[in-house]
N, C-alpha and C positions, 0 to 999 in steps of 0.2 A: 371148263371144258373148252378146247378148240377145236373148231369146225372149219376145215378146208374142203367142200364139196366140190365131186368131179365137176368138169368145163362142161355138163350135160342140163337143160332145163328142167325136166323131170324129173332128176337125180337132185339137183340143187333147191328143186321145193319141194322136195321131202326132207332134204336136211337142215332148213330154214325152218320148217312147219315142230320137228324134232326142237329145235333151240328155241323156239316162241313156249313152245310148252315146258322145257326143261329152267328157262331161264335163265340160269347157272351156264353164259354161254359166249363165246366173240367166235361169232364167222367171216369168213374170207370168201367175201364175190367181189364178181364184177358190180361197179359203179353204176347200172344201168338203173337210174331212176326214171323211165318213162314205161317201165314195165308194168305187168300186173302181180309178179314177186315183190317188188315192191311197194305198189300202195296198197294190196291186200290182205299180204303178211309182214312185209320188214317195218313202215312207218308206222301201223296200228301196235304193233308188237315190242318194238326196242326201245331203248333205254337212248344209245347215243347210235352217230356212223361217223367213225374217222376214215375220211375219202384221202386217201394217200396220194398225195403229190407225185408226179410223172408212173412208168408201165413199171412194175413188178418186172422183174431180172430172173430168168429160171437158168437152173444148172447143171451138168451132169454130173454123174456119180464119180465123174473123175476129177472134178472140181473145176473139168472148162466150161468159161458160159457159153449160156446157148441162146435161145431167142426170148422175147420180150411176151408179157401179154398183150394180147390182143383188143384189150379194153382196155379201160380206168380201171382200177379196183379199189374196196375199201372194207373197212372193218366193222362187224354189227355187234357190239354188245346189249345183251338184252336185260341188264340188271346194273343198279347202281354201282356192284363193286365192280366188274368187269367195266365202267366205264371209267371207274377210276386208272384201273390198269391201261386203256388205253390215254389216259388224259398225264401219266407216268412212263410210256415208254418208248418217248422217243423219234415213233414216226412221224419223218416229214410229213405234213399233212395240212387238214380243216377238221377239227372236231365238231359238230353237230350233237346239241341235245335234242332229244324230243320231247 
């Protein structure tokens, strides 16, 4: 399963909290490791975080880009096979086990 939760905090750990339970999981947040999303759900919980190298690129539906994230972001798999997938596809990045 992939997990792109909205750009909202209370939206984004409930769907953190869903993939720590589901397992079977790679989410897309922001980088922010000084939070409490992260040492109380994301590092107790996951498997790896591939932190992707420079801002994610969004686009519009007409295929022109538009602006940049506003963070770092990275990727949370919460199970060994999903970290294979990210340790296979590709993105610039720092892969982290836990």
């Amino acid at each position: 399963m992939f997990c792109n939760p909205p750009y909202d905090t209370a939206l984004i750990t409930q769907f953190i909290k869903r993939c720590a339970e589901h397992k079977n999981a790679i989410a897309l947040t922001f980088a922010r490791t000084d939070t409490r999303l992260f040492h109380d759900l994301i590092f107790p919980n996951a498997d790896s975080i591939l932190f992707i190298k420079g801002r994610l690129s969004f686009y519009h539906a007409s295929g022109e880009q538009g602006g940049t994230a506003g963070a770092p972001s990275c990727l949370i798999a919460f199970d060994k096979e999903n970290t294979a997938v990210l340790e296979r596809c590709g993105i610039e990045g720092k892969l982290l086990k836990l």
